[in-house]
N, C-alpha and C positions, 0 to 999 in steps of 0.2 A: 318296535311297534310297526304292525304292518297297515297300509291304505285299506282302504276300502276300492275295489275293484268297480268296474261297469258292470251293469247287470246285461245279464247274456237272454236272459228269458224276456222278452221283447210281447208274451201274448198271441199276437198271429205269426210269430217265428222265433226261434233258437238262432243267436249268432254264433256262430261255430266256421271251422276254414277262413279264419281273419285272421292274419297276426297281428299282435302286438306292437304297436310302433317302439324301434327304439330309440329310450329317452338319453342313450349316451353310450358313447361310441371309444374304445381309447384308441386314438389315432394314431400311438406307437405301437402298443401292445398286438392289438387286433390287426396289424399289418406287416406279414412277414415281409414281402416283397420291401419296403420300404426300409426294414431295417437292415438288409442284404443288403439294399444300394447304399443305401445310406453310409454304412460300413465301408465299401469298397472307395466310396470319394473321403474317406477321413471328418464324415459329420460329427456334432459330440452326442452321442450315444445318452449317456446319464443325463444332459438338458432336455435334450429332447424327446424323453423319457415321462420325464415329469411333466413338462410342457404337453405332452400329447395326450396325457389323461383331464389334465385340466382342460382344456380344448374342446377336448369332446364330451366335456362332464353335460350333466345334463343344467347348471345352472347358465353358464358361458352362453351354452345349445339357446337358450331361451332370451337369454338377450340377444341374440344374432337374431332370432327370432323375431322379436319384438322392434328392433331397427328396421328391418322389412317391414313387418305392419305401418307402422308409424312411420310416417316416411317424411327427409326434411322439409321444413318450411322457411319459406323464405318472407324475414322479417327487412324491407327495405326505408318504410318510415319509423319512427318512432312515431306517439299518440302526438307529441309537440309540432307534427310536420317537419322534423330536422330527417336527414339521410341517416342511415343506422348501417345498408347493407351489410346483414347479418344472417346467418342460418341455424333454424334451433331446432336440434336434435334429439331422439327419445335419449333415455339414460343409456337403453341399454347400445346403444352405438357408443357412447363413451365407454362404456365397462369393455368392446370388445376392444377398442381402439389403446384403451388401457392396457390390457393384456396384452396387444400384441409389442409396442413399446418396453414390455418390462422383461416378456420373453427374449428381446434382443432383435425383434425382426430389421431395424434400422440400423442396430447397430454391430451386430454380430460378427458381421465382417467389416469390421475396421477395426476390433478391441484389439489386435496385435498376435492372439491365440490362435493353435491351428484352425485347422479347417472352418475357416470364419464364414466364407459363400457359402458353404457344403450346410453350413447347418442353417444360414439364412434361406438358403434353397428350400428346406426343411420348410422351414416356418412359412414359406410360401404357400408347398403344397398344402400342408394342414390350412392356412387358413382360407384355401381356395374353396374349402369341405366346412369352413366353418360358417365366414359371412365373406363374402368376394369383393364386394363394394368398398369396405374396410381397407383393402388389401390395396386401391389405389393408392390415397395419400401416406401409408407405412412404405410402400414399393417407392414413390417419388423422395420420400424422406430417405432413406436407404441410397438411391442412385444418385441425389446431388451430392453426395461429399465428395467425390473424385472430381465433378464438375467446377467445385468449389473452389479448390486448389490452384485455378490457373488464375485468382487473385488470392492471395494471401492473405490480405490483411482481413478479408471477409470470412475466410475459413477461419479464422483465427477466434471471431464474435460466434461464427456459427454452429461451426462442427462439435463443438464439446457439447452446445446444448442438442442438437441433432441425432446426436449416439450417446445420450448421458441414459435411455430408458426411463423416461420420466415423461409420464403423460401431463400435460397443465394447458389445455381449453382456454384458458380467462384472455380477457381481450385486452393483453399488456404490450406492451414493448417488448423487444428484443433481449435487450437489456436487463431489464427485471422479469425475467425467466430461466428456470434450469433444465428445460424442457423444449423443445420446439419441432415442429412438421411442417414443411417444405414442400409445396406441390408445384407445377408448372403451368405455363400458359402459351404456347406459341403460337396453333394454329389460327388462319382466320379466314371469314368467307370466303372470299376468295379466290383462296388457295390451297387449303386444305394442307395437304403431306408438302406440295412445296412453299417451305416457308422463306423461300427468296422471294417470292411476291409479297409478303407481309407491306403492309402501308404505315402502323405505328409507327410515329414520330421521338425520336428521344433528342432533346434540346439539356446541355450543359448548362448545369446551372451550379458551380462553384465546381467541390468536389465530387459532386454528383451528378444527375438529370432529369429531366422532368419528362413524363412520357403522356402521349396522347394518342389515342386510337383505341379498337377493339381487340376482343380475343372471344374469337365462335367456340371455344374451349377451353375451359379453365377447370382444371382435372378438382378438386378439392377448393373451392372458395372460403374455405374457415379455416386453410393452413395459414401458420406465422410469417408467410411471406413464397413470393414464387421467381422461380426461375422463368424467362419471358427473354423472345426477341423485339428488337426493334430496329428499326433504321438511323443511326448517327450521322455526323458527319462523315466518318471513315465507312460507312458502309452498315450493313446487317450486323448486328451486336446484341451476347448476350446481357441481360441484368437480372439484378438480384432488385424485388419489387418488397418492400416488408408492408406488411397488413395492418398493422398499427405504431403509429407514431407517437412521440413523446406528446400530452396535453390534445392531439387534433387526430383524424384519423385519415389515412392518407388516402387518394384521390381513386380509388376502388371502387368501381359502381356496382352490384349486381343489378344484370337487366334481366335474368331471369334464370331457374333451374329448370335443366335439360329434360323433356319429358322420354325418356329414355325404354327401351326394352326391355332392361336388366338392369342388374348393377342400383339397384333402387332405393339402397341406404346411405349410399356415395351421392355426393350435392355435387354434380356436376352441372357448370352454370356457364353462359356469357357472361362476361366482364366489359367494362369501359374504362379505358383508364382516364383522367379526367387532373394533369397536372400533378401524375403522379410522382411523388418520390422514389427514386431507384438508383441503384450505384450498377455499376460497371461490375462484368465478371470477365476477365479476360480483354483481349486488345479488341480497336474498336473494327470491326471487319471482319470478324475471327469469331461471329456468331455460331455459325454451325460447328464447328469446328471446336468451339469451347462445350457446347450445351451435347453435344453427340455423346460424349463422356456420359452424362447422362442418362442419355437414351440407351446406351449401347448394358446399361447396369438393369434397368428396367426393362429390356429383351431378355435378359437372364429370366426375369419373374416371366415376361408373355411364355418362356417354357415351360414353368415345372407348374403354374395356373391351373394349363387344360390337366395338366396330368392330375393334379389335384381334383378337377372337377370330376372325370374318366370315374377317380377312386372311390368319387361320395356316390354316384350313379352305381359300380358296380357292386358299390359295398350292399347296397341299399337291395339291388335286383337278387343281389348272392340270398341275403336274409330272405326273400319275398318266397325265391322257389326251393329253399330250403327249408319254411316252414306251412306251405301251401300246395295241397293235393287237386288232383285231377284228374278225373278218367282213371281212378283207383290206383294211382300212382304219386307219391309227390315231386311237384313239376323239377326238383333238380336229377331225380331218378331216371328222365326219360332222354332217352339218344339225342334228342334234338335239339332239347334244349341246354343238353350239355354241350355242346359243341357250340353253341351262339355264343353261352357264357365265357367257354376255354375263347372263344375268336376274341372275344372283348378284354378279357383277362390277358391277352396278348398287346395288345392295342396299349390297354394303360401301362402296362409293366413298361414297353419301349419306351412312352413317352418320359415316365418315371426316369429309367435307364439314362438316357441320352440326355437329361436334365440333370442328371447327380456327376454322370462323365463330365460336360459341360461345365459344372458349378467347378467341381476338382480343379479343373484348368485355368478360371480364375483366381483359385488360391494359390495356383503358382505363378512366380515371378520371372519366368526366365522367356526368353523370346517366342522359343516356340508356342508355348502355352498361349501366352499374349494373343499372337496371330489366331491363333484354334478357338478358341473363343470367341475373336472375332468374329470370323466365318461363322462356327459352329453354331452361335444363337439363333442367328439370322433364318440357317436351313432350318434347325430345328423348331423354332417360333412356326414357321410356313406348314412344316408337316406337323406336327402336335396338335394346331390348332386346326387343319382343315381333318385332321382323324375325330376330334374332340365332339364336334357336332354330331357324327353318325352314332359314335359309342354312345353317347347320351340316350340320345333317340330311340337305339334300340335297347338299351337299356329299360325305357320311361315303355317300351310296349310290352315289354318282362312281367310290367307288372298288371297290362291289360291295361284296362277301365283306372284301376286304382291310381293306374302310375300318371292321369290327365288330369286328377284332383290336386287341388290344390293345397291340399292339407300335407301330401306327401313334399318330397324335398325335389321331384322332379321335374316341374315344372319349373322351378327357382333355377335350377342346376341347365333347362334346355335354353331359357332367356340368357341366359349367362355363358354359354357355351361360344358364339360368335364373336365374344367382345376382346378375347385378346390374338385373337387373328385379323383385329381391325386398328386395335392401340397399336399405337408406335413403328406402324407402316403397315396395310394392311398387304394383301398378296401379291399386288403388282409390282408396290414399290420394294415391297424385301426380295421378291423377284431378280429386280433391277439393282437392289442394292449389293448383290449377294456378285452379280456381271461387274459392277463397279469396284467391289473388292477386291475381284480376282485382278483385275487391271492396274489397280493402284495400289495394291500389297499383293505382290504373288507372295510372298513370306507366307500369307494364309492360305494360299493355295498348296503350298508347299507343305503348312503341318499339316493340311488336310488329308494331301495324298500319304503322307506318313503314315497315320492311323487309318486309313482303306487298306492298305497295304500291309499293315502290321500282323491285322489276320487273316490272311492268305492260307492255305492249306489245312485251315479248318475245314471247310465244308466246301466239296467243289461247285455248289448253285452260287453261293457265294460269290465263289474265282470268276463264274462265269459272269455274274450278272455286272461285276466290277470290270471284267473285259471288254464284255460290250459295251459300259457307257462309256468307255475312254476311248474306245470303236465308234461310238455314235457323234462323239463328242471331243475329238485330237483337241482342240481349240473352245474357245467359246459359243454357244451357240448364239444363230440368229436371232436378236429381240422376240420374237413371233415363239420361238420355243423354250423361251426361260422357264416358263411353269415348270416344264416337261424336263428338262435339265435340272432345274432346285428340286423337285420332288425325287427324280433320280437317284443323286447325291444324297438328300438326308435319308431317304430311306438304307444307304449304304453305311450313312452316318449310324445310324442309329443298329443297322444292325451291327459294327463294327463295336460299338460300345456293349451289346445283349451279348458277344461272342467272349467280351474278355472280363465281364461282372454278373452274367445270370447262367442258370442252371442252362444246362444242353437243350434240356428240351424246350423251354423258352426259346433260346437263340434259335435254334434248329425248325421250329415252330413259324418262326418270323420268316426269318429265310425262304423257306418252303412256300410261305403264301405272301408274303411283301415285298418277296423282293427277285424270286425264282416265278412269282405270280403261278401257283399253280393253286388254285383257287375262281367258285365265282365271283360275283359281283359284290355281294352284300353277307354281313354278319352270318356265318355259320356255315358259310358255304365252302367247308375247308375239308381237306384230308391230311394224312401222312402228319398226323399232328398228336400230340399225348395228352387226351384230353384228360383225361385222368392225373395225369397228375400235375397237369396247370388247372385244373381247379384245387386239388389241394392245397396250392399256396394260397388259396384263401384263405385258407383257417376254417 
């Protein structure tokens, strides 16, 4: 049975030269680039296969959809005047938060099977394309279980419900659930990124502690419990904070959800903690140092995010000038705008690239791997997300006028573009943090020059551009040039990974204008580049 159509004949005009929006995308299928990488880092291919039809189906599409409209509220009294602090959500943010729990995105890499990152990686970008808000508390639930491991006896309650794929909301216990989502809270007024200034109080009380103070950030307030610093005795200290307690509900205030730019289906709130219940994760001092575990799982996602955001923008522009004429030409047919689209079609591929290489290296176990990761996220987080903004941007002008409406998916995808170049250290401090590495793990320094060096005598823009920064830069650079040294390197990074998992003209593409800079300023303004057939890897 087929629909009935809009009607086109309008009266005082014919609508015609409009396309069709479309109602469902397959996010494997409809994605060569994705399934090349994908491949090369050992992703599972058949899951996420399946997974990426469903994702993009047009029912999922609509609930993501409708979590945006409907946006959380926050229920802090009950009708009796008692505390509730609660947040209630349309359905379809459960439905997507369901799905992505059962696809494995929390737990994917921990079941034991290969390339368990490689395809959580996966599940990232799709669901950067699909609803992004979402993608916080599944990413914090994902990154605490390695966190979790430096007390035992806590992973031991937690982890199985954490990676069991089992969505269950209800406001239970710990204990009576098979299911559970883990979000964080450390920063606070302030101090923002340095959370050794934090002021929260944690006082022993038996085997536990009772915490007091705030948090200017609490990623997810309706997860089953959060990871959070505080001040002990012994110093700054991680704990594990759980949401609901047996018969009483623990000392969790919401003071309010963040009115934010983006990210609009995610309840990002202030919190008070108010004599709360919380156990110990790791030794008492050993705060950063236990929770970084964490963070360093959740830099993984601030990479393969943009890239995912990159892909729903270009996918979106790809359809606009491929099915919309102008000046007697349809706009993907004309010189100019093929070149913008191949300039952007490079941009996402890289950032794709260097997020599947990336993810690869977390699934392996052996030191050097370890260390490259390290590093690797950190540059790559910095350039992905400071490229992510501009591709978007010119993407949403691809489509003109259209692309400022809000009915289109670009306006959602430009709001959302800055936020994980700002999660979990924005540019200064991964700047600094990246100076900090090299100094206290040169081991990361070391895999790093491995892999710059490995492709050598591919292309000599390459050789060159890699001689000069180790010419500009014997040593570490002055504070005052860290930008300019971390931009350096990930773009080296990143071409190093296009040279040894994308086609030539890709790699050679990138080189020529990211990294040999022969190129102007802004989208399109490139040569010596095969536009032709980097857009055919559109599809």
């Amino acid at each position: 049975m087929t629909t009935s159509q809009p009607v086109s004949q309008l009266g005082s005009h014919e609508v015609f030269n409009q396309p069709e929006p479309q109602r469902a995308v397959d996010l494997w299928g409809q994605d060569l680039v994705l399934r090349e990488h994908a491949a090369a880092a050992g992703a599972r291919a058949d899951h996420l296969a399946q997974v990426g039809a469903h994702w993009g189906g047009e029912t999922l599409r609509q609930a993501a959809e409708d979590a945006r409209r409907d946006l959380p509220r926050l229920k802090t009294f009950a009708r009796s005047g008692r505390r509730v602090d609660e947040v209630e959500f349309h359905p379809g943010y459960h439905a997507v938060m369901q799905a992505g729990l059962e696809a494995g995105y929390a737990s994917a890499a921990w079941d034991g099977q290969p390339g368990g990152h490689a395809t959580h990686a996966v599940l990232t970008y799709y669901m950067a394309q699909l609803e992004p808000g979402v993608a916080c508390p599944l990413t914090m639930t994902y990154a605490a279980v390695p966190a979790l491991r430096h007390q035992p006896d806590m992973a031991e309650v937690w982890t199985p419900r954490l990676t069991s794929g089992i969505y269950e909301p209800s406001l239970t216990p710990i204990g009576g659930k098979k299911g559970a989502t883990l979000g964080m809270a450390m920063t606070e007024k302030q101090g923002g990124s340095d959370v050794r200034a934090n002021t929260t109080k944690a006082i022993r009380d038996g085997d536990a502690y009772r915490l007091n103070g705030h948090k200017w950030f609490c990623s997810a307030p309706m997860c089953d419990g959060f990871l959070t610093l505080a001040q002990a005795e012994g110093g700054l200290t991680c704990f594990l904070v759980p949401r609901w307690l047996e018969g009483e509900r623990n000392g969790v205030r919401i003071q309010r959800l963040k009115d934010k730019l983006g990210n609009k289906a995610n309840a990002s709130s202030e919190i008070e903690y108010h004599n709360a219940l919380a156990y110990r994760v790791g030794e008492e001092g050993a705060g950063v140092r236990t929770i970084i575990e964490m963070v360093h799982h959740t830099r993984l996602d601030t990479v393969l995010a943009p890239a995912g955001l990159m892909r729903a923008a270009l996918q979106e522009a790809h359809w606009w000038v491929s099915s919309r004429s102008a000046f007697q030409k349809r706009l993907i047919d004309q010189p100019l705008m093929r070149s913008v689209l191949a300039d952007l079609a490079v941009d996402t591929e890289a950032a794709l690239s260097v997020g599947m290489f990336l993810a690869s290296a977390f699934d392996r176990d052996d030191a050097e791997s370890r260390a490259l990761a390290r590093i690797g996220v950190a540059l790559a987080k910095y350039l992905n997300n400071k490229r992510c903004i501009g591709v978007i941007a010119e993407a949403m002008e691809m489509l003109g006028g259209m692309g400022y409406v809000e009915e289109t998916p670009m306006p959602m995808l430009y709001r959302e573009a800055p936020l994980n170049g700002i999660w979990e250290g924005s540019g200064n401090v991964i700047c600094l943090d990246v100076l900090r590495a090299l100094v206290k793990e040169p081991e990361a320094g070391e895999a790093l020059r491995t892999v710059l060096t490995s492709v050598t005598g591919i292309d000599a823009r390459y050789d060159a551009a890699l001689k000069a920064h180790f010419e500009r830069w014997p040593g570490l650079p002055h504070e005052a040039e860290a930008r300019w040294f971390v931009e350096s390197l990930a773009a080296l990074l990143t071409a190093a990974s296009l040279m040894k998992t994308a086609p030539s003209v890709v790699a050679e593409g990138y080189v020529s204008s990211r990294v040999a800079g022969d190129r102007g300023a802004f989208p399109g303004a490139v040569r010596h580049m095969d536009v032709d057939a980097i857009i055919a890897r559109l599809g």
